[in-house]
C-alpha positions in Angstrom: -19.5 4.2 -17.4 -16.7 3.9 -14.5 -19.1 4.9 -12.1 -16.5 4.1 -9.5 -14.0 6.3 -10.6 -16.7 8.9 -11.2 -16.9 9.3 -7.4 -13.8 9.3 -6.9 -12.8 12.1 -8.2 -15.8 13.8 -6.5 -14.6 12.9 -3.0 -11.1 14.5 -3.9 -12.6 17.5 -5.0 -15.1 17.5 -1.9 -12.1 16.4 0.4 -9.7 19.3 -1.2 -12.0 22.1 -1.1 -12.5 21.7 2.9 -8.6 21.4 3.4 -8.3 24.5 1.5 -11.4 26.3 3.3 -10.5 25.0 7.2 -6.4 25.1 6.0 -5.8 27.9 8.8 -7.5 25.5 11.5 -5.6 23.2 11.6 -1.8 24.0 13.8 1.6 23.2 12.0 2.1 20.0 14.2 -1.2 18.6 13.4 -0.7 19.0 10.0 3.0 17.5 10.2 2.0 14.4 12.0 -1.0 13.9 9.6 1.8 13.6 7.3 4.1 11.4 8.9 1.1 9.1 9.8 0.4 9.1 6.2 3.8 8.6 5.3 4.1 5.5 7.4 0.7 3.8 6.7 1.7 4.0 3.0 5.1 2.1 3.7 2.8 -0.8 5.1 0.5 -0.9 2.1 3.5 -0.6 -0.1 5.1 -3.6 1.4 1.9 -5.6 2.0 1.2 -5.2 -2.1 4.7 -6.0 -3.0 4.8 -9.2 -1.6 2.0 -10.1 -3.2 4.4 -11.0 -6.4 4.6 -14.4 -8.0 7.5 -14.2 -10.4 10.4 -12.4 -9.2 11.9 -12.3 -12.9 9.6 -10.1 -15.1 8.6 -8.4 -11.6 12.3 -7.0 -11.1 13.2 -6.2 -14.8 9.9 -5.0 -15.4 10.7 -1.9 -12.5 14.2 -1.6 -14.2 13.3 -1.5 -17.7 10.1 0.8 -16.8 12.6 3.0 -14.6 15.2 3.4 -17.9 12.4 4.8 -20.2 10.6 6.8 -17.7 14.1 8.2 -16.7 14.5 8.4 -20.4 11.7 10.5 -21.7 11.4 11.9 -18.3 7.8 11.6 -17.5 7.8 13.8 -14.7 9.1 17.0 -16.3 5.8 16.3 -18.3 3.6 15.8 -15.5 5.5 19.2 -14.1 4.8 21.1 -17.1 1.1 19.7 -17.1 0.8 20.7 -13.1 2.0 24.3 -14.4 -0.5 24.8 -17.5 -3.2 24.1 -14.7 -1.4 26.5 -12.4 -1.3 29.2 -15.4 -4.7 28.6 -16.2 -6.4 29.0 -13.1 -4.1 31.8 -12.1 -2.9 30.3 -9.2 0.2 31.9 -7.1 0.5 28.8 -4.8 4.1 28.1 -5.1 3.2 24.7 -3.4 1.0 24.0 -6.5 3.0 21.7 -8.1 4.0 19.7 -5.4 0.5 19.2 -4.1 -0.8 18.0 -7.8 2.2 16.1 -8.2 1.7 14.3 -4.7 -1.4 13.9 -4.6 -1.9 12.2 -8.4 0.1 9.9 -7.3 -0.5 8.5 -4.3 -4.1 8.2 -5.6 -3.5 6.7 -8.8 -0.6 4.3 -8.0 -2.2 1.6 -5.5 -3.9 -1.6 -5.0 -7.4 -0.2 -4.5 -7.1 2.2 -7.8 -6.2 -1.0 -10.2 -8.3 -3.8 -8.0 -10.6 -1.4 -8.1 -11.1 -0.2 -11.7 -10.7 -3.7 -12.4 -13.8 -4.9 -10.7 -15.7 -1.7 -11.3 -15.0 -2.9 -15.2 -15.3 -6.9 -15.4 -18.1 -7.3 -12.5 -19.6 -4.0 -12.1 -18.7 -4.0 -8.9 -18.0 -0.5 -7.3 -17.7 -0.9 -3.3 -13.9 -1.0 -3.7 -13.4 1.9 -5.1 -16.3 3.7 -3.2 -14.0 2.6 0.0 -11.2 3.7 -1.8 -13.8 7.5 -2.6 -13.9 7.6 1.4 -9.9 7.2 2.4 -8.8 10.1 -0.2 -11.3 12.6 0.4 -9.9 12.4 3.6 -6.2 12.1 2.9 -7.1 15.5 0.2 -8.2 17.3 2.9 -5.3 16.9 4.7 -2.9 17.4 2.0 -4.9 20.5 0.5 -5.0 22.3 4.0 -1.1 22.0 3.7 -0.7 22.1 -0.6 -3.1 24.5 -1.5 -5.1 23.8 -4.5 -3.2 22.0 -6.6 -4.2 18.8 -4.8 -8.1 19.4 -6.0 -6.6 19.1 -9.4 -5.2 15.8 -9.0 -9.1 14.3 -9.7 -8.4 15.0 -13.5 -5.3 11.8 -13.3 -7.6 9.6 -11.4 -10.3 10.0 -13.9 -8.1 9.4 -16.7 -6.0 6.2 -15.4 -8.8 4.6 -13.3 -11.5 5.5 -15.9 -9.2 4.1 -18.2 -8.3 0.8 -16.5 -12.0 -0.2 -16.2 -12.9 0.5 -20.2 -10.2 -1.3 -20.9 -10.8 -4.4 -17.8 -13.9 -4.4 -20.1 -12.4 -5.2 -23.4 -9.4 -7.5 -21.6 -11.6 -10.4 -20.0 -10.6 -13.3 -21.2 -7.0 -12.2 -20.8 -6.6 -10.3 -17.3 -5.7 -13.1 -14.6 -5.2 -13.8 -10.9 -1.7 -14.1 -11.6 -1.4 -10.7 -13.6 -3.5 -9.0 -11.5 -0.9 -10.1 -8.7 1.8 -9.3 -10.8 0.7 -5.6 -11.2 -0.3 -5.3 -7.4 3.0 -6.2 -6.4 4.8 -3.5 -8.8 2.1 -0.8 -7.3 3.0 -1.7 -4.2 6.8 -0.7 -4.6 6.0 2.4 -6.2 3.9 3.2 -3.2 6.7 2.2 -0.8 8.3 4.7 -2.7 6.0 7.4 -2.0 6.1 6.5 1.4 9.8 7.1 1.6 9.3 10.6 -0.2 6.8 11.1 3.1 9.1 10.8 5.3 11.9 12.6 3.6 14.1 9.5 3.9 14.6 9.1 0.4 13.5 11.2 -2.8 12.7 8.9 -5.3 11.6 9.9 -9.1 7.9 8.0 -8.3 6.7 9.2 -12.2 9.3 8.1 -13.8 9.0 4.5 -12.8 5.1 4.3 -13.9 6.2 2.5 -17.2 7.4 -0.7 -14.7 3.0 -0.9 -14.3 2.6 -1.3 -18.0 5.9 -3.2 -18.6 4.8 -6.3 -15.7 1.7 -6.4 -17.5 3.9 -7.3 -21.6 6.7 -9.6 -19.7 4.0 -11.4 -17.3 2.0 -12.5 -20.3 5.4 -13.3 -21.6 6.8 -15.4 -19.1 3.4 -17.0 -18.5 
């Protein structure tokens, strides 16, 4: 069981729910420097995991070729249109709903602390990772939530789903996950959360979902290359 991941999700939903309850606490210019120090402290761990790369070749074409098909079959009009059946479902008129979900799924499931940390919560049983991991997004939730709404609390159903799945699958993959792909996969997180970072800012709006396939496509041409 991905005990891990398990708590997780709990912290967002812990983390969410107080942003939503204390949202009117908390003045505009708190909130928007909450943001822009989030914004900028994902830039650093973006780069910092990038450069942990080894190959340059499959590293590269593995974010281009991941970038064509996600651009391709568009993965993020189906994350949209997910975000919405939630939104419909729970009857939610939180025009931020989307956004928040969207956000938030993302800058919690694309890192090195949700693959590093599924990984170990799978092959050693080791869960302190991702319990750190537990404690810096129930806090980043709340902050987000106070300004997104809801939709962010929803954003615990992804995490279960991609770290759970990591770690049941770390289990089956021993003898073939290695340092070196495990590097490899950091390195392509790490631009996608640069990415994010950028989004933060409002520097640069960058199609984050769309380039997911680039996580899966390091991990085919890395064994290739190897």
């Amino acid at each position: 069981m991905p005990i891990g991941t398990v708590v997780n999700a709990l912290a967002i939903i812990l983390g969410s729910g107080l942003g939503i309850l204390f949202h009117k606490e908390l003045p505009q210019k708190i909130k928007a420097i909450i943001f822009e120090g989030i914004g900028l402290s994902i830039i650093v761990i973006g780069i910092q995991m990038a450069l942990k790369v080894e190959n340059l070749l499959p590293f590269i074409f593995s974010i281009l070729i991941g970038g064509i098909i996600g651009e391709a079959v568009d993965l993020e009009k189906y994350l949209e249109d997910f975000s919405n059946f939630l939104k419909r479902k729970i009857g939610s008129e939180n025009k931020r709903f989307s956004h928040g979900f969207l956000t938030a799924s993302l800058l919690f499931c694309v890192g090195s602390m949700a693959i590093l940390g599924s990984l170990n919560d799978g092959l050693r049983g080791d869960h302190s990772l991702l319990f750190t991991k537990s404690i810096l997004d129930g806090f980043t939730s709340l902050a987000l939530a106070s300004t997104y709404g809801i939709g962010v609390l929803f954003s615990f159903i992804p995490i279960l789903l991609y770290q759970g799945g990591i770690t049941l699958l770390s289990v089956q993959l021993q003898g073939v996950l290695s340092n070196l792909l495990v590097a490899q996969l950091t390195a392509v997180g790490g631009v996608l959360i640069l990415g994010m970072g950028l989004n933060f800012l409002g520097i640069k709006q960058i199609k984050i979902t769309n380039l997911l396939p680039a996580l899966v496509i390091v991990i085919i041409l890395s064994l290739i290359f190897k």
